[in-house]
TILO-956448 format. One line per 2 residues: number of its first residue (from 0); for each residue x, y, z of C-alpha. Coordinates in pm, whole numbers. Layout:
NUM> X:Y:Z  ...
REM end
This chain:
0> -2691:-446:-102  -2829:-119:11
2> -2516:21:90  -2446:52:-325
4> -2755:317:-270  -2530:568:-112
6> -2365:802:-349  -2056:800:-159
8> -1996:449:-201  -1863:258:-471
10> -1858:-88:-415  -1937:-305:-129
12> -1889:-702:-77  -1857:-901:188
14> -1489:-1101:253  -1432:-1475:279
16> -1286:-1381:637  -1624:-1247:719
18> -1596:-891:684  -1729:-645:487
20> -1553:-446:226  -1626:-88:173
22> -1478:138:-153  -1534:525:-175
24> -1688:598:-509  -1450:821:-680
26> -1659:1057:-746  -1724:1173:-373
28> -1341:1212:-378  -1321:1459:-688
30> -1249:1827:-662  -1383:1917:-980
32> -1710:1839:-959  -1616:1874:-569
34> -1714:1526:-431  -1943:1488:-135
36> -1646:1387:54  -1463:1656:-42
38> -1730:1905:-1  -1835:1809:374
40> -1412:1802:450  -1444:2168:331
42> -1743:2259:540  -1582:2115:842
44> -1345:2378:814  -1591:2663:732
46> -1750:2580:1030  -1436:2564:1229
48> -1318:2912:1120  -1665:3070:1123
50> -1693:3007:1483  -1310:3145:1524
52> -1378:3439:1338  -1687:3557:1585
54> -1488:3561:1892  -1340:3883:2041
56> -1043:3763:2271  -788:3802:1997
58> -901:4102:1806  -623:4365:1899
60> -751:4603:1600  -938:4653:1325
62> -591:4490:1132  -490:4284:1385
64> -734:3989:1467  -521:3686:1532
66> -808:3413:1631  -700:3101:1630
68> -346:3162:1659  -250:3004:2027
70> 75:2794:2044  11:2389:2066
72> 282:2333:2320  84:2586:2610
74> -232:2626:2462  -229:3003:2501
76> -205:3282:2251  102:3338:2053
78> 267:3699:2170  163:3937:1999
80> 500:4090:1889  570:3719:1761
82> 264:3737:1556  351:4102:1424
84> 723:3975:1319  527:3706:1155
86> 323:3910:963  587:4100:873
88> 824:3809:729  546:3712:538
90> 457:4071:370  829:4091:308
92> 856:3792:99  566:3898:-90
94> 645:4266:-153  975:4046:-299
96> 812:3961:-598  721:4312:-746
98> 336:4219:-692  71:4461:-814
100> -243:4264:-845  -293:4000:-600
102> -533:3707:-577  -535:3560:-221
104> -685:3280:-131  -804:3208:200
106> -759:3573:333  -887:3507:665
108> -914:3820:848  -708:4025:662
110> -424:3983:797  -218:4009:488
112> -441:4212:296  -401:4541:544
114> -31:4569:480  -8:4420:130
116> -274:4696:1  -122:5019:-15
118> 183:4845:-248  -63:4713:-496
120> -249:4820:-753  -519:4568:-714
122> -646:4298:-433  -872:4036:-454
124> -915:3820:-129  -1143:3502:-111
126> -1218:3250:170  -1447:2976:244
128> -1536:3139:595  -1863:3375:571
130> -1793:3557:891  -1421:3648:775
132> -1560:3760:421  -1857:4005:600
134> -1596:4121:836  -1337:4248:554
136> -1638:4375:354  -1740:4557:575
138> -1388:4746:598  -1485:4857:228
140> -1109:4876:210  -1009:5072:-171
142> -859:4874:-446  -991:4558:-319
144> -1271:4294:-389  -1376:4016:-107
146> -1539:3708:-207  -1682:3397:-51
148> -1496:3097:-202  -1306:2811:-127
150> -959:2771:-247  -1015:2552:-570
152> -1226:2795:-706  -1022:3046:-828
154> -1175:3051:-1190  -1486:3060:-1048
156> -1679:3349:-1244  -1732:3553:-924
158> -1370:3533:-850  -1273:3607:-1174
160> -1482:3901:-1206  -1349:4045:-893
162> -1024:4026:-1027  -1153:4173:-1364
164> -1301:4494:-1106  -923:4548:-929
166> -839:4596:-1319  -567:4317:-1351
168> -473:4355:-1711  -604:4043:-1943
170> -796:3969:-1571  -491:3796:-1493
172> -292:3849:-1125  69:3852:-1106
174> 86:3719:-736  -157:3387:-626
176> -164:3401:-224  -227:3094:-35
178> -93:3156:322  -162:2934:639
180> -433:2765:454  -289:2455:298
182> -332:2271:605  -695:2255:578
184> -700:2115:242  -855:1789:176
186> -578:1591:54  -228:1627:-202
188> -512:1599:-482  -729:1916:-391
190> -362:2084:-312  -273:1991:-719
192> -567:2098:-857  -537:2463:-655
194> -186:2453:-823  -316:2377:-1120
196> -553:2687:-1100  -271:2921:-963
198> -9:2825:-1204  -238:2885:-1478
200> -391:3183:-1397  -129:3419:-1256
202> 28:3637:-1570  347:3555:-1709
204> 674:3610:-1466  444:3621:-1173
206> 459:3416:-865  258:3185:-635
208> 342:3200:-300  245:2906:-83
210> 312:3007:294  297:2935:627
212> 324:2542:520  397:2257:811
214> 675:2017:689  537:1685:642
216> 951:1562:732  911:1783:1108
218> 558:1605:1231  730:1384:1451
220> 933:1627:1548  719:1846:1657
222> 477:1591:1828  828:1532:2057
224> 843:1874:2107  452:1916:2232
226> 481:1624:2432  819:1698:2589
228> 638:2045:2680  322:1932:2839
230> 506:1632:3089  901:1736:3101
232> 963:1461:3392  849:1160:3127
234> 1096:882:2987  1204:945:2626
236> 1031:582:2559  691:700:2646
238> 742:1070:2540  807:899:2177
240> 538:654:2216  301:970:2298
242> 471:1164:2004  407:913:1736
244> 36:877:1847  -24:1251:1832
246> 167:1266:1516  -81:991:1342
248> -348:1142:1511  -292:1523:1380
250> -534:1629:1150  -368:1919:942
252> -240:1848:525  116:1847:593
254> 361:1828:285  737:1917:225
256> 908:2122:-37  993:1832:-267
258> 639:1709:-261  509:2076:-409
260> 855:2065:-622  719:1714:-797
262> 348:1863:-826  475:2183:-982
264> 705:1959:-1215  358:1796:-1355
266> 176:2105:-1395  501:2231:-1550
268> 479:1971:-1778  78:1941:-1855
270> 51:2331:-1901  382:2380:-2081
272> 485:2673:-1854  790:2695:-1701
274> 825:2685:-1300  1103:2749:-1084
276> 1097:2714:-683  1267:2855:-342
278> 1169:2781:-22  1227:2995:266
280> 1252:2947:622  1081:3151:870
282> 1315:3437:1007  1142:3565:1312
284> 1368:3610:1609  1122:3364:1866
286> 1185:3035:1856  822:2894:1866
288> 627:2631:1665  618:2903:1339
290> 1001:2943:1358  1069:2531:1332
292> 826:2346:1172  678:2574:870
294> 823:2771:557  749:2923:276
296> 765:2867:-65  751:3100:-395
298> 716:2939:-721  816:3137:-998
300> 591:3072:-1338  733:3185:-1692
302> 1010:3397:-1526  1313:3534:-1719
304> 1624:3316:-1670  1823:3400:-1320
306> 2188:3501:-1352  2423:3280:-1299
308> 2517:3212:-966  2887:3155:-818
310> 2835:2857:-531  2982:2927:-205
312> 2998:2640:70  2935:2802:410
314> 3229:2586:563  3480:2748:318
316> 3441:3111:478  3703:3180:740
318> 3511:3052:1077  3584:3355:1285
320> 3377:3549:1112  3170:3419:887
322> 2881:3660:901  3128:3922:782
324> 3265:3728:498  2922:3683:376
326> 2816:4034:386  3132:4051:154
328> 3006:3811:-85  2618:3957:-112
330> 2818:4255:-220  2984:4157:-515
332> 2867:3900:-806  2581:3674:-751
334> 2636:3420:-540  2446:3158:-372
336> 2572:3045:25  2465:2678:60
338> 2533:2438:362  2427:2665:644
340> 2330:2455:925  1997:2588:1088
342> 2086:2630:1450  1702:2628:1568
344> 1707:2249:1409  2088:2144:1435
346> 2211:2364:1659  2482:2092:1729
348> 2623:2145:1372  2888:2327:1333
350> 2895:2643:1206  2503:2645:1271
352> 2333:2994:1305  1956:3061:1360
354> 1761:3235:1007  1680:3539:1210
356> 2049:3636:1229  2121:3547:842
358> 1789:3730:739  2020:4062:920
360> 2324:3984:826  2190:3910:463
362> 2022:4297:427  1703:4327:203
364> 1870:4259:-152  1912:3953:-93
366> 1720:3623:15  1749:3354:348
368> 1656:3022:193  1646:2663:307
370> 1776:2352:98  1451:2223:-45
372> 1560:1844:-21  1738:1917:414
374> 1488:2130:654  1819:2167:880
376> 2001:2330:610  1977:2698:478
378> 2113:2947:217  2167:3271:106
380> 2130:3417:-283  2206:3729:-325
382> 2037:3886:-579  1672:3764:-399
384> 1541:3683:-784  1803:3463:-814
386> 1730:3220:-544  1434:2988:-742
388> 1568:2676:-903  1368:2451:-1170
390> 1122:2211:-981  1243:1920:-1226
392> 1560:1871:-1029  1403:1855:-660
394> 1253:1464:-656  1117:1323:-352
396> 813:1460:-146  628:1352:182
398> 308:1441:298  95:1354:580
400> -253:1306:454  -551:1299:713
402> -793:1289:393  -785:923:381
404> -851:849:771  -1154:1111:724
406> -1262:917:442  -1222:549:634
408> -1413:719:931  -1691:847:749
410> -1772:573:522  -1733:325:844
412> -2047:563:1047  -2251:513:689
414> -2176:183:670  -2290:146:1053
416> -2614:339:988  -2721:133:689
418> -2638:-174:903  -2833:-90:1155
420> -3152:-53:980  -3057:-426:822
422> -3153:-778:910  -2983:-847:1280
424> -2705:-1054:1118  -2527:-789:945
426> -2555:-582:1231  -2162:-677:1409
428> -1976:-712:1064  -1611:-578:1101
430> -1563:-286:816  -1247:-263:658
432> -1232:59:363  -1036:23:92
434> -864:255:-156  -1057:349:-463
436> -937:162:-722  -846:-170:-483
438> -825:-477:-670  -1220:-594:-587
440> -1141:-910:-467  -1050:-937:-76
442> -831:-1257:-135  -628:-1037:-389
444> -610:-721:-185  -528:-924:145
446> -226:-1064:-55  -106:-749:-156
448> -128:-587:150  51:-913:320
450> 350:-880:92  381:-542:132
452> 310:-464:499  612:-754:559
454> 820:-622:281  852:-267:432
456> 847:-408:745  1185:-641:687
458> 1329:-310:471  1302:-80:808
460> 1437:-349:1038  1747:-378:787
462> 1812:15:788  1707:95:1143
464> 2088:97:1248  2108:392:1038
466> 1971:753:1012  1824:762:681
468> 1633:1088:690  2056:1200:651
470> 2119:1023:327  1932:1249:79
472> 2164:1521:233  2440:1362:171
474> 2358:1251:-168  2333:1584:-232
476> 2650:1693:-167  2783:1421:-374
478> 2549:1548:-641  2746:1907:-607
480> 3088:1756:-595  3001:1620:-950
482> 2846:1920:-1047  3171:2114:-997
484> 3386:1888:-1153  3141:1855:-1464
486> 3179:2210:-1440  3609:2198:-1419
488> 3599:1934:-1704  3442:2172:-1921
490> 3643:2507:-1876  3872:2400:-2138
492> 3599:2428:-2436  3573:2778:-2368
494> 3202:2812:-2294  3267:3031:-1978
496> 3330:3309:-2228  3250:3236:-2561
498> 2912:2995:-2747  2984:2608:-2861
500> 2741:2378:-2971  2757:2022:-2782
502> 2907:1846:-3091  3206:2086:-3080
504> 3236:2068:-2704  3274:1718:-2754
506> 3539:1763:-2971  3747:2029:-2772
508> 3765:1775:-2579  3862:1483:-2763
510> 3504:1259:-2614  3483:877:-2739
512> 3207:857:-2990  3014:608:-2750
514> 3045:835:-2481  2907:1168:-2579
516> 2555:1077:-2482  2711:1165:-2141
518> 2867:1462:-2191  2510:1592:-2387
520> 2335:1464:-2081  2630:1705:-1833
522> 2533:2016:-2045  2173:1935:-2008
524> 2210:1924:-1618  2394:2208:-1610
526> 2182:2411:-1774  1905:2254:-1555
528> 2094:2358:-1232  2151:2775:-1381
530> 2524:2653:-1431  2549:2727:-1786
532> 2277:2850:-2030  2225:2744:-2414
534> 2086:2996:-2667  1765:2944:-2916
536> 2016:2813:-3207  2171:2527:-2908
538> 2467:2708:-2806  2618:2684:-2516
540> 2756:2934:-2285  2795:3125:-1966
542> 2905:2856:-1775  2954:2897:-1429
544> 3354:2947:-1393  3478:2680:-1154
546> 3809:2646:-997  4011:2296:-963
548> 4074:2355:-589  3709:2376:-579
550> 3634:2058:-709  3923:1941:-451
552> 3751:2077:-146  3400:1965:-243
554> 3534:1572:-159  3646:1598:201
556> 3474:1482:482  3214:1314:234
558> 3374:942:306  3379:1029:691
560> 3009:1179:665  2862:886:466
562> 3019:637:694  2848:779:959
564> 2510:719:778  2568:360:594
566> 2715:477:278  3014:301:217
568> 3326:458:242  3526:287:-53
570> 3173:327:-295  3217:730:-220
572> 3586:678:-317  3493:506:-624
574> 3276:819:-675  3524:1079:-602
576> 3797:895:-805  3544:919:-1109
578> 3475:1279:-1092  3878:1313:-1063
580> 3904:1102:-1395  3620:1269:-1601
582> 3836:1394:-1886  4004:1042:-1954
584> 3660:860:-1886  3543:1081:-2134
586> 3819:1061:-2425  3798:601:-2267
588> 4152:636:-2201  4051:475:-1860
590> 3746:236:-1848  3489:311:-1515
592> 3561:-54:-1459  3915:0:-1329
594> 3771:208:-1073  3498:10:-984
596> 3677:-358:-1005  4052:-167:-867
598> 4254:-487:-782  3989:-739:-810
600> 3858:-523:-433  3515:-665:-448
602> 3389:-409:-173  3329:-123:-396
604> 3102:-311:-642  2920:-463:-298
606> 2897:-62:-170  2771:46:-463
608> 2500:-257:-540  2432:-380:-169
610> 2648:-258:157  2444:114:151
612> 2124:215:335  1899:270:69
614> 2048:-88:-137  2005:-227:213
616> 1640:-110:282  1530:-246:-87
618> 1726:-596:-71  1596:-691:228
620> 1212:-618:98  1326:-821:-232
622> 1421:-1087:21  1096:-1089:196
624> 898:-1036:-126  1090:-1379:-189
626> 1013:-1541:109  631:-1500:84
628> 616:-1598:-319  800:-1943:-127
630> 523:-1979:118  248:-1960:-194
632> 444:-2205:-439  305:-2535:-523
634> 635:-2647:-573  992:-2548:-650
636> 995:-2155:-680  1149:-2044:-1012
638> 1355:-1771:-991  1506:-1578:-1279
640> 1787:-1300:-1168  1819:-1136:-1448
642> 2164:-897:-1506  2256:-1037:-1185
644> 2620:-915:-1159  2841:-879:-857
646> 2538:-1052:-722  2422:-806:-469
648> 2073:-868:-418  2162:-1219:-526
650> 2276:-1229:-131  1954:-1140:61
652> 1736:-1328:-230  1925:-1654:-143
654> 1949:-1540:254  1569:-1491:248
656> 1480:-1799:40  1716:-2050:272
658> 1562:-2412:387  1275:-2374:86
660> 1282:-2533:-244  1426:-2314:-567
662> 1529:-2332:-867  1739:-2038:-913
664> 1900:-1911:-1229  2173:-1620:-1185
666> 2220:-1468:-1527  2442:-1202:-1660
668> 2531:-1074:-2011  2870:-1137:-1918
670> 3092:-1427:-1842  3282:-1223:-1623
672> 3001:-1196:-1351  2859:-1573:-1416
674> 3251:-1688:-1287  3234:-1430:-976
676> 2819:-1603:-930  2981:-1943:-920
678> 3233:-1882:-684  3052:-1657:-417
680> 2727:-1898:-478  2817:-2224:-684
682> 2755:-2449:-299  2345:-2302:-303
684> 2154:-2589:-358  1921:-2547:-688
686> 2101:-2229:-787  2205:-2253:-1188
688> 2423:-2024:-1369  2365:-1897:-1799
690> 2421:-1636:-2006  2126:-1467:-2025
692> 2037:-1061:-2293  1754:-863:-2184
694> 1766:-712:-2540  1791:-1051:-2694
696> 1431:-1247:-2792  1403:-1449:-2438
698> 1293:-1751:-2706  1649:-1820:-2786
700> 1774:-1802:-2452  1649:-2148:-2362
702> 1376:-1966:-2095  1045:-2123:-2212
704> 710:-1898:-2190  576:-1951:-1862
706> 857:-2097:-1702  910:-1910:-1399
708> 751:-1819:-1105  964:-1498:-1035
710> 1160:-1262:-1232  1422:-1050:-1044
712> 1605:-758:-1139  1813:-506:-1022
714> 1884:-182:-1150  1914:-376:-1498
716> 1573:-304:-1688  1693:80:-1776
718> 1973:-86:-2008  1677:-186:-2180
720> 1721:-58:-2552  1313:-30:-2583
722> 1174:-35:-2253  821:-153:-2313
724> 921:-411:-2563  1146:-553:-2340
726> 895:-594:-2017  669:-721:-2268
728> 898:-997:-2380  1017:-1058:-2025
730> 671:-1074:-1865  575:-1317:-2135
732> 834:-1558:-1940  617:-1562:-1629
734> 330:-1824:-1518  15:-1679:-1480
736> -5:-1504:-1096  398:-1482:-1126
738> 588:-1193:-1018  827:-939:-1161
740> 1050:-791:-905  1250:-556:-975
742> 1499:-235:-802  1514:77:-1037
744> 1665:395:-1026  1401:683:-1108
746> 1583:1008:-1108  1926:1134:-1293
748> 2181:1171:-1027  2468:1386:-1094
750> 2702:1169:-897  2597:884:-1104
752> 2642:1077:-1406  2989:1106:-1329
754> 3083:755:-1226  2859:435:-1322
756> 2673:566:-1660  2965:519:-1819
758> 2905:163:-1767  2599:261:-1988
760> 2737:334:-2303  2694:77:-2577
762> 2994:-29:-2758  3116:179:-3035
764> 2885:173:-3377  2621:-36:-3176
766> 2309:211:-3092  2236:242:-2702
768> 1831:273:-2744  1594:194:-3017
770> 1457:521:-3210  1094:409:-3053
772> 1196:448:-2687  1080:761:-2505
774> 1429:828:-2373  1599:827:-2713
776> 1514:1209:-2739  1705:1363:-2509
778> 1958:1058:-2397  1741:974:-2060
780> 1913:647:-1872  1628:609:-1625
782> 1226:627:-1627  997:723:-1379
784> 827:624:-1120  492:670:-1325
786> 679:519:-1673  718:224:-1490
788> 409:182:-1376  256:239:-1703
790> 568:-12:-1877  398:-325:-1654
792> 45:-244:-1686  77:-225:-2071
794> 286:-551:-2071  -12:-694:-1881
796> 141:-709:-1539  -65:-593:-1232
798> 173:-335:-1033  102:-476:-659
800> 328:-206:-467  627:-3:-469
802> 885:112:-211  992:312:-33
804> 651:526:-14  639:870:-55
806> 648:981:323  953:729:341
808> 1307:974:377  1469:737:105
810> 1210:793:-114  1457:1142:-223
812> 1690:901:-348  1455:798:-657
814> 1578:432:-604  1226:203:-594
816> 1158:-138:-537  838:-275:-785
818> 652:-590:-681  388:-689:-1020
820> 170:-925:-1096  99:-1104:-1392
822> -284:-1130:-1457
REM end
């Protein structure tokens, strides 16, 4: 076909259903060689900005030249004294960092540059407009060197030699500038591989800052906002109809601070260099599109270890004046203010109060932050260099991504051009453009897309009762409750004061041998969080001194508050009651089980395996998964629910799967849950009940190879004792085109860590992982995301999808539903 002659595409075919499939060639979607995709995305922009740059309308001086800048909701210019305080914020944050050489790229007009240069030593500005570049050379401003580049050329040799001419010592900056610019990247790829540059070329202990960013978790948001501006008299039902069409429509990069967190965490890990994170909101006193929807982040790279921080909750300063007591604080030892609702988002919140009047309240020496996982929410550190945290603990990220409709767009008008110069029949054909990398054959990618578009579509319908853009808060705060009383559980060992190594921790405080994987993993969080440091020779110290009434005051209000969002009231007590328990969990005095199973009370196991938002969102797309392997079965549709327990997702499974024809076999390890199966299920027609050991060889389990049509899992496969082995042997129990379905948690949660990992630990003098498993090393429970994914494919199973995606708000809990194939 002649379409295969284009250098942009990678595969066409045409479709049973008699269209025509179109695949980008990855190549036009690399940055390095920069793709053709790429490269005409970029030049869209150029052009965009070279035409803003030559108009005069905005220029208020030679400094001061703010095209482009009108506000969406009127369409006219943003005031000037706006734009000044906004300049201002962001010279601020970067004059915060001790700069002295500074690379910036995508320097614009120089709006930056002006003000940053007399505090440096050396500046280096690049962007990809040649009208903004001639204008600032032309300044011939001192200590400075302009160059025309894009942004993922920053080790391009013209770049670098400018930054060799400001004299950067070893030709390395200390401060990588990318301000306002992000949005006109071509994708979350090109924004990684800028990263990538920045974080490896700026010198040790330097910073990048990444400003002026729209969050990806405000776009619809904001498209209310512009709508409800330009027709006030229209009915909330069309103003949010018009709002989510302008927010699909907008054609910015958007991303939010966990989504540059979990890039940084890569490059962290790929480069071996150490990177912490704080995000700031924007502090200016109008309340305009700049004030809401964007912030900025700094990300620290190879920085000396903050000090220690004392954690204050906002609500536990006296109300009347809260301002004052804060002032207080910042005066004393460091100390970080968290909880601060963001009165220009939540103004309903109590105790809410707008950035502008913490950024004056807080004085210079200290830094306005916002909670990097909760745009509402803010903070204040006081020492400023104390505010970044490691990027390894902030999971999650959403983006908005108009890359991919650019792509579909422009490989649908080449399509249409080649067509048109074809024989008359191919003229019509519908398009569709797939992902690079899409299984090849329609029939396949149909299916997957079938399955999934219905699975995600049953999850929302099951959550939509409940505001689940609030649950990663929340889960927070549990996270912090368990924090503090990891904290309190450890003040006895003496490492507020003095050095232990975790082996003599554990002893201090009497730990069960089977147990102190736990406790190492608590002093590894810790240390994680800034709460407690460990020396070169693994010594332990310096922990963070918590208080008992602390601990106390950290559990209020969190049954209430979860309540109100679908988390269910008795699992938070369950949690609570853990974290009250540690020491005697700890020394198995009391067994987890007592608190989960209290009284034979079946409704905390439910809360904690089905009756919250994000169990509900991912049972009901297991169901539905379900439901469509039915509708494809020859026959009877095997079913193997494996670890099966309190039978949870057993519920919507057999819910979703009601009137067809299964044979379904609830297993457990334990006899326990096989007697609770038969009762709550025992009248399901075709529903069976056997012991059944994922760590045991499947052959001797009575499951013959090939045997089932469906393997189902949740939150089991991490009790795996060698993960790969294990999907290996499992997957081998599927027919060919069978699935493995399966719920599993993908991020340590402190809360967790306090509570249900104890349910974890093998019994004494039996080993909980084999030697060969990845997570043996540093005594991980859970894999990733990625692990996963790379687990099935190696055991020969086809991942089909996952969910929730990453623009989904329950994504932040790192619990993910994985639908695979087996070849």
């Amino acid at each position: 076909m002649t379409l295969l002659a284009h250098p942009w595409i990678g595969d066409a075919r045409p479709g049973p259903d008699g269209r025509l499939y179109v695949r980008p060639d990855r190549s036009a979607l690399a940055v390095r060689p920069v793709g053709g995709l790429v490269a005409e995305y970029l030049e869209h922009w150029g052009e965009v900005y070279d035409w803003t740059y030559t108009q005069d309308d905005a220029r208020h001086a030679p400094d001061l030249d703010l095209s482009g800048w009108r506000a969406s909701d009127t369409g006219r210019p943003l005031p000037i004294a706006h734009m000044r305080e906004w300049i201002d914020h962001t010279v601020d944050l970067v004059l915060a960092t001790g700069p002295r050489w500074i690379l910036e790229l995508g320097c614009g007009t120089g709006l930056l540059m002006h003000r940053l240069l007399d505090h440096v030593d050396g500046y280096v500005g690049t962007d990809v407009s040649a009208a903004a570049v001639a204008a600032l050379r032309a300044r011939d401003l001192p200590r400075s060197a302009i160059t025309q580049a894009a942004a993922h050329e920053a080790n391009a040799p013209a770049v670098r030699a400018a930054i060799e001419e400001t004299g950067a010592p070893d030709g390395r900056p200390d401060c990588v500038l990318l301000n306002s610019v992000t949005q006109c990247f071509p994708g979350v790829d090109y924004l990684k591989a800028v990263l990538a540059d920045a974080i490896g070329l700026v010198a040790p202990g330097g910073s990048v800052v990444v400003g002026d960013v729209r969050d990806a978790r405000l776009l619809n948001a904001y498209a209310l906002w512009v709508e409800r501006a330009a027709d006030p008299s229209a009915d909330d039902a069309e103003l949010a109809r018009r709002a989510a069409d302008r927010a699909a429509r907008d054609e910015e990069l958007l991303f939010d601070p966990p989504l540059l967190a979990r890039l940084a965490a890569e490059l962290s890990r790929e480069s071996g260099r150490t990177v912490r994170l704080s995000v700031h909101p924007k502090t200016m006193t109008d309340d305009t599109e700049l004030t809401r929807y964007r912030f900025d982040a700094v990300l620290r790279v190879d920085a000396g270890p903050p000090p220690a921080l004392t954690r204050v909750a906002w609500t536990s300063l006296p109300g009347d004046d809260r301002l004052g007591a804060l002032k207080a604080l910042l005066s004393g030892e460091p100390v970080h203010v968290h909880g601060i609702p963001n009165a220009v988002l939540a103004p309903d919140r109590e105790g809410a109060v707008a950035p502008s009047r913490l950024r004056a309240a807080a004085g210079p020496g200290a830094a306005v932050v916002a909670d990097p996982r909760d745009p509402a929410m803010l903070g204040v550190v006081g020492p400023a260099g104390a505010a970044a945290e490691p990027v390894e603990g902030i999971t999650g990220g959403t983006a908005h991504d108009p890359f991919a409709a650019f792509t579909r767009r422009r490989l649908q008008e080449i399509s249409r051009a080649v067509l048109r110069r074809s024989p008359l029949p191919h003229r019509d054909i519908p398009i569709v453009v797939e992902p690079p990398g899409a299984d090849p054959d329609p029939d396949d990618a149909d299916e997957a897309t079938d399955v999934q578009r219905r699975a995600a579509e049953r999850a929302a319908e099951a959550v939509a009762d409940a505001d689940a853009a609030r649950l990663p808060g929340f889960l927070e705060r549990l996270d912090e409750a368990a924090l503090l009383a990891m904290a309190c559980t450890l003040r006895p060992t003496g490492v507020t004061r003095g050095g232990a190594t975790a082996d003599e921790i554990a002893d201090t405080l009497k730990a069960a041998e089977r147990h102190r994987w736990i406790l190492r993993r608590w002093l590894a969080t810790l240390a994680r969080q800034g709460w407690l440091a460990r020396d070169a020779e693994g010594r332990f110290h310096g922990l963070r001194k918590v208080r008992r009434d602390e601990v106390v005051a950290a559990g209020p209000g969190l049954e209430a508050g979860g309540a109100a969002i679908g988390y269910p009231a008795e699992t938070t007590r369950f949690l609570l009651a853990a974290m009250n328990r540690l020491p005697e969990l700890l020394r198995d005095e009391v067994p987890v089980q007592a608190l989960l199973f209290a009284g034979d009370d079946m409704g905390t196991a439910d809360g904690a395996y089905r009756e919250n938002t994000v169990n509900r969102y991912l049972n009901a797309a297991v169901g539905e998964t379900l439901r469509w392997a039915a509708g494809r079965a020859a026959g009877p549709l095997r079913v193997l629910e494996l670890g099966a327990g309190v039978g949870g997702t057993t519920v919507d499974a057999l819910r979703a799967l009601t009137g067809q024809d299964v044979e379904y076999l609830f297993t457990d390890v334990s006899r326990y849950f096989l007697t609770l199966g038969r009762e709550r299920f025992g009248d399901r027609p075709g529903v069976r009940f056997a012991l059944f050991d994922i760590n045991a060889d499947p052959a001797d389990q009575d499951v013959p190879p090939g045997s089932q049509d469906v393997l189902l899992s949740a939150n089991v496969l991490h009790n795996a004792r060698h993960a790969r082995d294990v999907v290996a042997g499992l997957g081998r129990l599927l027919a060919p085109g069978g699935l493995f379905v399966f719920v599993e948690t993908c991020r340590e949660m402190s809360a967790i860590l306090t509570s249900m990992q104890f349910l974890m630990s093998p019994r004494t003098g039996e080993p909980r992982l084999d030697p060969d498993d990845p997570r043996n090393g540093d005594d991980r429970v859970f894999l990733t995301r990625e692990e996963w994914l790379d687990v099935l494919s190696g055991a020969g199973l086809h991942p089909m999808f996952t969910l929730p995606g990453d623009d989904h708000p329950l994504a932040a809990t790192g619990l993910h539903l994985f639908v695979a194939r087996k070849d």
